[in-house]
C-alpha positions in Angstrom: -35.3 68.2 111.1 -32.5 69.1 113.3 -28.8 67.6 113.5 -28.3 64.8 115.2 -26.9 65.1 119.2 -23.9 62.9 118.4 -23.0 65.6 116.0 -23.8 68.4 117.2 -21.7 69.0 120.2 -22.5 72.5 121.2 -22.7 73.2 124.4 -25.9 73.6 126.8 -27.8 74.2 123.1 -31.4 74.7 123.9 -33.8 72.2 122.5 -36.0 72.8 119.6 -39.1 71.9 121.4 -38.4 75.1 123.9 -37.2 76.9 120.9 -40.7 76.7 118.9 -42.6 76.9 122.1 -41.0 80.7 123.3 -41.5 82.0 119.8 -44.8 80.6 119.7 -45.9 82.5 123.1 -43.7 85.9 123.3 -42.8 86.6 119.7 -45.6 85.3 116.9 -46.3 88.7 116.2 -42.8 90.2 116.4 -41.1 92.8 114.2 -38.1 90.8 114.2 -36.3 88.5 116.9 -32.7 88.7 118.9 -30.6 86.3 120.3 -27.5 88.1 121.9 -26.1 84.2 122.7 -27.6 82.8 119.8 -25.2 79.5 119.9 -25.9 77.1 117.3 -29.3 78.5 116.7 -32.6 77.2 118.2 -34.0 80.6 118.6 -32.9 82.0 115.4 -34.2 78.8 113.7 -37.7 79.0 115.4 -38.3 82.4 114.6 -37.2 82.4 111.1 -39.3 79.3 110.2 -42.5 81.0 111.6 -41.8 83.6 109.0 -39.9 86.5 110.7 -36.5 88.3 110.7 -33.8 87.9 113.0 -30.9 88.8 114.5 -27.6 86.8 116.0 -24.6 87.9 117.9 -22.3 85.5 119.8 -18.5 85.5 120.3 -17.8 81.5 119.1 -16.8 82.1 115.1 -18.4 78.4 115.1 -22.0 79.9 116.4 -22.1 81.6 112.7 -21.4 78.3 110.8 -24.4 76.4 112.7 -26.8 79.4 112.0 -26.3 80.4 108.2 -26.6 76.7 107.2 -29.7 75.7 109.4 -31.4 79.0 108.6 -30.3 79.4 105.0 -30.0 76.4 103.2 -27.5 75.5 100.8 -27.2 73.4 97.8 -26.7 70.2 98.4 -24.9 69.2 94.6 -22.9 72.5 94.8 -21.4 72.0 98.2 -20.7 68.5 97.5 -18.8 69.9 94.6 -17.2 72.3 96.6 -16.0 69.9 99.4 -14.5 67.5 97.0 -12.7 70.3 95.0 -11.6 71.5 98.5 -10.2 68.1 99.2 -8.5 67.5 95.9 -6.7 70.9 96.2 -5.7 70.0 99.6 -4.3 66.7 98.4 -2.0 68.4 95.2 1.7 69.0 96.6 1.1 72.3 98.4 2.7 74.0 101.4 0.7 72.9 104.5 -1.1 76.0 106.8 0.3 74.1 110.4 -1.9 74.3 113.6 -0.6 76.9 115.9 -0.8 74.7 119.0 1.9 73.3 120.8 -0.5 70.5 122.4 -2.3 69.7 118.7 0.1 65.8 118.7 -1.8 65.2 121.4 -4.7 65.0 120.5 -4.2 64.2 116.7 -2.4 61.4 114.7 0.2 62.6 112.8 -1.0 61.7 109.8 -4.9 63.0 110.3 -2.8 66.1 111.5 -1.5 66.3 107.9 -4.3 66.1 106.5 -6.2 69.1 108.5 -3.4 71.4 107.9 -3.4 69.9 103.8 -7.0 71.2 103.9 -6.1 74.8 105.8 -3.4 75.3 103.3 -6.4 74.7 100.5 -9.0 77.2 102.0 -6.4 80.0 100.9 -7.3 78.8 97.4 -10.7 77.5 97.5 -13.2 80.0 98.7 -15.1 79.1 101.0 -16.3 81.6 103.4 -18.5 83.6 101.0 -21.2 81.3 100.1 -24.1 79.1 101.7 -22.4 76.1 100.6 -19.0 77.2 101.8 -20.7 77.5 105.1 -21.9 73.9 105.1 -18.4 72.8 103.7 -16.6 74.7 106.8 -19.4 73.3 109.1 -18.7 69.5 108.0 -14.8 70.6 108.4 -15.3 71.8 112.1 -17.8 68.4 112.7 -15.3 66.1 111.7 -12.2 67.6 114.1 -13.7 65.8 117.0 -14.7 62.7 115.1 -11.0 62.4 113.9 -9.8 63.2 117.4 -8.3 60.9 120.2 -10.5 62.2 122.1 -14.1 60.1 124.1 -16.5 60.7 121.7 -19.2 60.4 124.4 -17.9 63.1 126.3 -19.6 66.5 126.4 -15.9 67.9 126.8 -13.2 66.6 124.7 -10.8 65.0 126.8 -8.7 60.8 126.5 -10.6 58.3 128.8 -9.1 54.9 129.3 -11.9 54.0 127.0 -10.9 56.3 124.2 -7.1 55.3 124.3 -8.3 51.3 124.7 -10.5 52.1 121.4 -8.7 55.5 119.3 -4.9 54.7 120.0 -3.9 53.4 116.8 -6.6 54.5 114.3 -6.3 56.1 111.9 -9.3 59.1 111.5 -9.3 60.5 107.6 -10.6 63.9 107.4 -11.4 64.1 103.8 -13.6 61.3 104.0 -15.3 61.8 106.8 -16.1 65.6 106.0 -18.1 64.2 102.8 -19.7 61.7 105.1 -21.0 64.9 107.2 -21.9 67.1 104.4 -23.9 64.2 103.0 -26.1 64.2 106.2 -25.9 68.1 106.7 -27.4 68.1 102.7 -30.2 65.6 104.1 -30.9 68.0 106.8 -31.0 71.1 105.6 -29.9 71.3 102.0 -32.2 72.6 99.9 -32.3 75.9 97.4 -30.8 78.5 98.7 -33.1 80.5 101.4 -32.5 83.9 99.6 -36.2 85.1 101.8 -34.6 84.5 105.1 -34.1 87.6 106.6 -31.2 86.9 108.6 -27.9 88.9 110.0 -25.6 87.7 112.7 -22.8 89.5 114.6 -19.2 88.1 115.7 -19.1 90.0 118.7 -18.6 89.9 122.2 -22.1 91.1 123.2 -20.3 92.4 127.4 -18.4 94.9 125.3 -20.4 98.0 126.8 -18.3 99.7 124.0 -18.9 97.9 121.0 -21.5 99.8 119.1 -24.5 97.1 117.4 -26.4 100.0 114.6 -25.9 97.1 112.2 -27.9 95.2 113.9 -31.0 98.1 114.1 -34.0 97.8 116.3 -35.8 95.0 117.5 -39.2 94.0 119.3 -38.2 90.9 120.8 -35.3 89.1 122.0 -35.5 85.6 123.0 -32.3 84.2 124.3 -30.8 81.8 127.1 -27.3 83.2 128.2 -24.4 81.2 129.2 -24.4 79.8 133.2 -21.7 80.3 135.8 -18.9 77.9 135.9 -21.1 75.2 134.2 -19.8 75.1 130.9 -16.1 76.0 129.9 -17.2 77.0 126.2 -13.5 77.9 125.5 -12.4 74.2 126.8 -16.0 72.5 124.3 -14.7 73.8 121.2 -10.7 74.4 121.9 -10.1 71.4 119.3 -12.4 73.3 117.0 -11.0 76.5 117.1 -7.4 75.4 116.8 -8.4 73.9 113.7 -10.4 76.7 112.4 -8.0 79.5 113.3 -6.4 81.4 109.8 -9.7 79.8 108.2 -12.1 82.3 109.4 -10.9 85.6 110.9 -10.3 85.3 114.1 -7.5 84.7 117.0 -7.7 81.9 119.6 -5.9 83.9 122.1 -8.9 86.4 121.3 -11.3 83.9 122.7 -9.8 81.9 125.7 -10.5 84.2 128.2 -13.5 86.1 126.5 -16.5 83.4 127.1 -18.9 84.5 129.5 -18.4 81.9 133.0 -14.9 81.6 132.0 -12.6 80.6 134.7 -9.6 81.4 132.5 -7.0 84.4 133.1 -7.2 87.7 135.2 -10.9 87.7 136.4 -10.9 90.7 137.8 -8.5 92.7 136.5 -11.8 94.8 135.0 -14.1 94.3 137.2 -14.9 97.2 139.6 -14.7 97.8 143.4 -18.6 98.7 142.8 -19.7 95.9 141.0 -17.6 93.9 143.6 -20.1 95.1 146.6 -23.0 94.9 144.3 -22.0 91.4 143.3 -21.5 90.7 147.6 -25.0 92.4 147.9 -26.8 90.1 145.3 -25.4 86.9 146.2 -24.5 86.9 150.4 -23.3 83.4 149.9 -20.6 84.6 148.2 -18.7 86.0 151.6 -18.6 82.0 152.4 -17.2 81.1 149.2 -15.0 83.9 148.9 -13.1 82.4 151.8 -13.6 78.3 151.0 -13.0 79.2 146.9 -11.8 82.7 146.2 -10.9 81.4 142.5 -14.5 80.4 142.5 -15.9 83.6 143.7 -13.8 85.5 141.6 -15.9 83.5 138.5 -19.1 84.5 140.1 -18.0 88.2 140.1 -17.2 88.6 136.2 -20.2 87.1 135.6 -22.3 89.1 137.1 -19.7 92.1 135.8 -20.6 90.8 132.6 -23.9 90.1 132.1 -24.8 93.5 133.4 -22.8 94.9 130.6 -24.6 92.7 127.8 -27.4 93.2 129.6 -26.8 97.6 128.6 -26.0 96.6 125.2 -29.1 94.3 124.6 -31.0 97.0 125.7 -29.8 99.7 123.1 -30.8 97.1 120.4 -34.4 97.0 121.5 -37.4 99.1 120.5 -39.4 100.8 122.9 -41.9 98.4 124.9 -40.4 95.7 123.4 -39.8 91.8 124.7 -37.1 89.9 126.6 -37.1 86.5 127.2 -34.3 85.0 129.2 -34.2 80.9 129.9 -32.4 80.2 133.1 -31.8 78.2 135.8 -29.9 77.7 139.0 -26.2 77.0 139.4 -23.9 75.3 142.3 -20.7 77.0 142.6 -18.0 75.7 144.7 -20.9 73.9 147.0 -22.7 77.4 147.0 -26.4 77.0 145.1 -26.4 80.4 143.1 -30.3 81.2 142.1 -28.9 83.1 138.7 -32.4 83.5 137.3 -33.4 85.7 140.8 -30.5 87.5 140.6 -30.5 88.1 136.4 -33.8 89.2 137.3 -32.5 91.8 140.0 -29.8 93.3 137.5 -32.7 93.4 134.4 -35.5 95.0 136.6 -32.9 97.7 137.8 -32.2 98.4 134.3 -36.2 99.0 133.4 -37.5 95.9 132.2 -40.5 94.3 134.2 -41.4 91.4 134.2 -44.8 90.0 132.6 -44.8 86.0 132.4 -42.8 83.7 134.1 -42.8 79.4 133.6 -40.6 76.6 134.9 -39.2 74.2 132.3 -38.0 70.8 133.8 -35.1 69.2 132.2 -36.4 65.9 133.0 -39.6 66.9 131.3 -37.9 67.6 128.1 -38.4 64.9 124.9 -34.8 64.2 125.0 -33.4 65.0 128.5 -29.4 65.7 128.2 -26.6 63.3 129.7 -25.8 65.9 131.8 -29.2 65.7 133.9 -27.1 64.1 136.8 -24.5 66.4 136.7 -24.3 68.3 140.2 -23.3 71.7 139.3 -25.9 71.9 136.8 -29.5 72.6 136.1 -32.8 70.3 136.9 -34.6 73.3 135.1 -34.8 76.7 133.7 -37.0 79.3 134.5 -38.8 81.2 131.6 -38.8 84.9 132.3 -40.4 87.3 129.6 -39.8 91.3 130.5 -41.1 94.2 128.7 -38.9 97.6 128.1 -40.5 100.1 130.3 -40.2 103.7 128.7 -36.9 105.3 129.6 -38.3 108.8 130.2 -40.5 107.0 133.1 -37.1 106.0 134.7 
């Protein structure tokens, strides 16, 4: 069973039916399996349900929610427990932990606001990130900021329509309710006893920090994993509602993350990017001396990507075993009116770093069981290419 679409909002998620399919071909016989982007999971989810360990990293403190509770269970009468004693706490006459966000009345009624920062206050006294079933609480929490948003509720991206103001303005959203509305459904879904067998560690990392060591993480013979696209999805700008929430919850800074996110169009773009990598980006990708000069912003995106992908791309590679897998899922991008092949040029960058490549499918979107809303879009995908890579030996190289 999987969580419903409506629900789960992450972005450019990979669908199950892929998912089972890549572990199925590449990885039924693996050690254990990677996903240096894991997301909310598909991957992760595959592999540990056919039986084998894995690993996650990703930079979104919300990827880590999505995985532990789809992976490794919870139970559904203590986290019901949980979430009500969460709620009750939250509702005694306690200071309130405020939202550090000057635009947060904008998007929230004051009194739904109240309530969120009620609950933040009562997270310093109910524990809740040291458990299964605290997972699945906070998971329901960060599910139900959108729902109790102004924002569409249709919309991939949060953002007031004149629909939404026509059919939010006014209402009142309560948060407490609706979070035991979601962890009712998330208990139907995947509560159960606790998956103690699941052989599962994740990573809050930014995996393009060619300086950021992962020996936590060991070795593995296969990663499986589809990374994030070029100025197709503004991850920060997906879950910026989320994450205002969230912050002082779980252990991290928003002003960590805004400019962090692969594709990211936010901040200096450059500013770490070399002169090298500059050419080699030019050298990849000759379009880009057009769109250099039409969209230099634009250009400037394409460049840190390519800056770092190469660098997760190095760090991937320490994490896997000799002769072992890669599989990247990837597709084509439009940029500024520019059509950017990304999976030709990922495929430059990885067979320059020894892997070689063995197998190689197209997956159409419109193929899919479920294609996504965003089928039509213009700057995004019709389909995604399946590339699968072995490790050549480094002494070879």
């Amino acid at each position: 069973m999987k969580l419903a679409n409506k629900l789960d909002r992450y972005p450019a998620k990979m669908v199950s039916k892929l998912a089972n399919r890549l572990v199925q071909r590449y990885a039924s016989k693996a050690d254990s399996v990677l996903d240096p982007f894991c997301g909310s999971g598909a991957i992760l989810v595959a592999a540990s349900q056919a039986g084998l360990p894995v690993a996650g990293i990703d930079l979104n403190p919300i990827s880590k929610l999505f995985c532990r509770v789809k992976i490794r269970g919870f139970d559904p009468c203590r986290a019901l427990k949980l979430g009500r004693a969460w709620i009750a706490e939250a509702q005694k006459p306690i200071k309130p932990l405020p939202v550090d966000w000057d635009r947060k009345d904008y998007w929230f009624t004051q009194g739904t606001l109240r309530k969120f920062e009620q609950l933040r206050a009562a997270s310093k006294i109910i524990p809740l990130r040291d458990s299964p079933e605290g997972s699945a609480v906070l998971l329901s929490y960060v599910l139900a900021v959108r729902l109790c948003s102004r924002a569409d509720q249709h919309s991939p991206k949060p953002f007031i329509s004149q629909q939404a103001r026509h059919s939010r303005t006014g209402r009142h959203f309560d948060p407490n309710r609706i979070i035991i509305e979601l962890l009712t459904q998330l208990s139907t879904l995947y509560g159960s006893d606790r998956n103690e067998n699941a052989r599962f560690r994740f990573v809050y990392a930014d995996v393009c920090n060619p300086h950021r060591q992962f020996d936590d993480l060991g070795k593995h013979s296969h990663a499986i994993t589809s990374p994030p696209y070029i100025n197709a999805q503004d991850y920060f700008r997906n879950f910026k509602l989320e994450l205002h929430m969230l912050e002082d919850i779980l252990p991290f800074k928003v002003s960590n993350l805004r400019e962090r996110f692969v594709g990211t169009e936010r901040g200096r773009l450059l500013e770490r990017v070399s002169h090298e990598s500059i050419e080699r980006g030019f050298a990849l990708i000759p379009e880009l001396e057009r769109l250099v000069i039409s969209a230099p912003r634009l250009c400037a995106v394409v460049h840190r990507y390519l800056y770092d992908m190469s660098n997760a791309f190095d760090v991937i590679k320490q994490t896997l075993k000799h002769r072992a897998c890669l599989v990247i899922v990837c597709g084509d991008n439009l940029v500024g009116g520019v059509r950017i092949r990304t999976w030709k040029v990922l495929h430059t960058i990885l067979e320059e770093k020894g892997f070689i490549l063995f197998d190689r499918f197209s997956d159409r979107i419109s193929d899919r069981l479920l294609p996504p809303v965003r089928l039509g879009h213009k700057g995004l995908i019709k389909e995604e290419i399946v590339s699968a890579y072995r490790l050549d030996n480094p002494k070879r190289r």
